[in-house]
N, C-alpha and C positions, 0 to 999 in steps of 0.2 A: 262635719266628717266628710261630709260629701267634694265638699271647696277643698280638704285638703287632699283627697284623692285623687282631682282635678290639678290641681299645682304640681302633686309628686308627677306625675303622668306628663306631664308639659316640661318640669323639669329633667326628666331624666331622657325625652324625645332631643329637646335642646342639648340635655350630655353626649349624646348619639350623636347629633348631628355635628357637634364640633368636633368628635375625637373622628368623625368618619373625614372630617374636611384635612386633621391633621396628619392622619396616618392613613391616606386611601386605598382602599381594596389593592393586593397584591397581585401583580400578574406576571408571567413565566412564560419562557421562548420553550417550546420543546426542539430540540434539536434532533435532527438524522444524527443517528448513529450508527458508523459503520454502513457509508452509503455506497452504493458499485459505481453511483452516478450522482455527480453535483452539476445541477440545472442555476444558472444563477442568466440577469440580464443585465444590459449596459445602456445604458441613454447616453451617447455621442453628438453635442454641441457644438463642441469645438474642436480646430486642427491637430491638436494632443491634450492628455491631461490623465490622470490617472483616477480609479475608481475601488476605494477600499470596503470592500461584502462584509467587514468585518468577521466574525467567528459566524460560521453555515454549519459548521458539523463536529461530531465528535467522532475521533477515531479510538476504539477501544483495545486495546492489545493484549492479549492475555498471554501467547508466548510469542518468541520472535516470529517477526512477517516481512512481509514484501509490498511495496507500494510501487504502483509507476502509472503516474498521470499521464492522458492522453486524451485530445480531444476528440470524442466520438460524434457529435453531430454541431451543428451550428445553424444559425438562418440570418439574415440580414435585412431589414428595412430602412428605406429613404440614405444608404454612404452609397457613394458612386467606389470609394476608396478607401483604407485602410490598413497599417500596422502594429497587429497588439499582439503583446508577452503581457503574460501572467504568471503569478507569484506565488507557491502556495506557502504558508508557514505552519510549523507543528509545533505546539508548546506544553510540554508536561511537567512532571515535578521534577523529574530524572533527567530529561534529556530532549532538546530541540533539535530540529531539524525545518531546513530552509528549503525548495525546491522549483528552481527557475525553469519556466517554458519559453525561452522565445523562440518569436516568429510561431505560433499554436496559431494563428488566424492570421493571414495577408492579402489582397489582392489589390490590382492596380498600386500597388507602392512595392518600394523597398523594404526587405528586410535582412541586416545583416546577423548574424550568432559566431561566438566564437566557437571553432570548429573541436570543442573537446567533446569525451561522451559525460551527461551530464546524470549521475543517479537521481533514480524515481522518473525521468524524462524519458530518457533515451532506454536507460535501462533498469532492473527492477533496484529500490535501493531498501536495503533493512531497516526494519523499524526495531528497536527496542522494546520491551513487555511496560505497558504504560495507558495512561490514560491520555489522549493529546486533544488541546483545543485546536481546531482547524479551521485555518483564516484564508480566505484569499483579497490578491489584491491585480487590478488592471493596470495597464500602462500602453496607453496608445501615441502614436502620430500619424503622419499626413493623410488625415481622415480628412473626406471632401463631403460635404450634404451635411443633414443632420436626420439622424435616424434612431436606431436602436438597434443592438446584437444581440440573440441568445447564445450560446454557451452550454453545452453537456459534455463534461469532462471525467471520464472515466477515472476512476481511484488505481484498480486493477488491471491494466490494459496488459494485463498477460497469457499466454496458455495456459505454462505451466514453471515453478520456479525451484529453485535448489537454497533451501538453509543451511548453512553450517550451524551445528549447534555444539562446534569444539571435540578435541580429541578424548572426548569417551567412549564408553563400551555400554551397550545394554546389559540388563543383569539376565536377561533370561534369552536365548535366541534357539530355543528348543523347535520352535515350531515355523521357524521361520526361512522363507527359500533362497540357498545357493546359488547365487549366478553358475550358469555354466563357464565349466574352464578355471574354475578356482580350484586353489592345492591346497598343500598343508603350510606354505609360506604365502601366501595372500589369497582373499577373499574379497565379495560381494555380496551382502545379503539383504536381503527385503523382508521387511513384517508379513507383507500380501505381497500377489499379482494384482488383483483388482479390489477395487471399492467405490463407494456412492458417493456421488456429490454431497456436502453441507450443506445448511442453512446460506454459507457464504457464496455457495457455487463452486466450491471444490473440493475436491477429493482428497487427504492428507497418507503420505508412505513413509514410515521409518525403514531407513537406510544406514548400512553400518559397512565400512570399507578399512581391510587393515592391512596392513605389507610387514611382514616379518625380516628385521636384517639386526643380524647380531654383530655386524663391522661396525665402525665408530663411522658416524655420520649427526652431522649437529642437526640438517631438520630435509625433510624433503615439500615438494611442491608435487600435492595433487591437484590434477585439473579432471574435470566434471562436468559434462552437458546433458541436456536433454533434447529430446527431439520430437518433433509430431510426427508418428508414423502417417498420418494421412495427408502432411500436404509435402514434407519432406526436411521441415521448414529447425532449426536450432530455435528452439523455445528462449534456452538460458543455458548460459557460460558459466564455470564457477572456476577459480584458479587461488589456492589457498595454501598457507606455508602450515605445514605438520611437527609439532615435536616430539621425536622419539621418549618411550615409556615404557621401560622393561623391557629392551631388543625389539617393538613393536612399531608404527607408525599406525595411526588408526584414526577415523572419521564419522562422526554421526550424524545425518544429514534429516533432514524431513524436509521431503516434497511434496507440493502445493499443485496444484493439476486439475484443469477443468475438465468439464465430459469430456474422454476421449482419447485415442492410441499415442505412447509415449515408448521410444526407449530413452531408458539410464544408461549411462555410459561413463565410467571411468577410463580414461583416456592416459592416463602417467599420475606413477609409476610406471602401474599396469597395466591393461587394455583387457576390459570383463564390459560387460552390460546385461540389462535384465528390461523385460518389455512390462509396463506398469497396462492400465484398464480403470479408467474414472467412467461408471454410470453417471 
């Protein structure tokens, strides 16, 4: 009895040990989600070549957003020289999105860019409501030495930004505040003046803007900025075609805003603004 409790015991240590050789212990990348800041580094060997980080992040979207990469810090050890563009790529089930940085890092070399403005770089580019795997990739040349770079590149590099979320109308605008200078043919209105930063670092305002014209007119073009009252600075630009809907033209926007003094301003049609307040 004994022998055969000794054999079961040995046999089934042996069953263990082959199913553990065949199928071994699983293991899991945790990824940043929804990061402010991607820290990644580069080992530089040779005079060019490129360096793919693979997937670093997940971006999670739950309504439309705003993205615009920007490199916030850097260091460099053992290159005399250097010029690198970086790559980021977004991939969901819905909808990709590509977004090129050159010239984000150069010294002692060249670096040429075509001179357009590039969204998400230059300027903030919308994201669609999504889950997105987030990849980047390097691309250098006339690197001299051989060393290493780090890399902190901001997701959000903005104040504050302007969504269009399409010509509707809130259902309820009972409590909600007037720009000055509005009539009974156009308007400007805000949910609030002020509110608290998020978890994300900003503060969110629904925005609803409408111009009344009962002449035939097939669509008008509103344009819309924002501004930092404290440095003087146009945060973000917004210029978007309207389609008329029951003698109406009309706009619902949410904006995105970090601590701190902004005015809204609709600029054309009409010309109204209202001063927002992110704790």
């Amino acid at each position: 009895m004994v022998i055969i409790v000794i054999v079961g015991i040995l046999t089934l240590s042996l069953t263990l040990l082959y199913v553990g050789e065949v199928y071994p212990p699983a293991t899991t990348t945790t990824l940043l989600t929804n990061p402010s800041i991607l820290n990644v580094e580069l080992d530089v060997r040779d005079e060019k070549g490129t360096k793919d980080f693979g997937e670093i992040a997940i971006i999670d979207v739950g309504k439309p957003d705003m993205l615009k990469f920007k490199l916030a810090d850097w260091g460099v050890e053992g290159l005399k020289s250097i010029s690198l563009n970086v790559r980021a790529d977004l991939v969901s089930k819905n909808a990709n999105y590509s977004i090129n940085m050159p010239c984000i890092l150069f010294f002692n070399a060249s670096c040429a860019r075509i001179m357009v403005i590039i969204p998400g770089y230059d300027v903030p580019l919308r994201i669609e409501p999504g889950r997105y795997s987030l990849r980047l990739k390097a691309y250098w040349a006339e690197a001299e030495g051989s060393g290493s770079i780090r890399l902190s590149i901001s997701t959000r590099a903005y104040g504050a930004c302007i969504i269009y979320l399409g010509g509707i109308s809130p259902q309820n605008t009972t409590h909600w505040i007037t720009a000055e200078g509005s009539t009974r043919s156009y308007a400007l209105l805000v949910n609030t003046l002020e509110t608290s930063a998020e978890d994300s670092g900003y503060g969110e305002f629904m925005v609803y803007a409408w111009v009344f014209a009962p002449l035939q007119e097939e669509s008008k073009i509103f344009k819309f900025k924002i501004t930092s009252l404290e440095t003087g600075r146009t945060e973000h630009y917004l210029e978007i075609p309207v389609e008329k809907k029951n003698a109406t033209y009309s706009a619902m926007l949410l904006i995105k805003a970090a601590p701190g003094n902004y005015r809204l301003s609709i600029i054309q049609p009409v010309e109204l603004s209202v001063d927002l307040k992110v704790k």
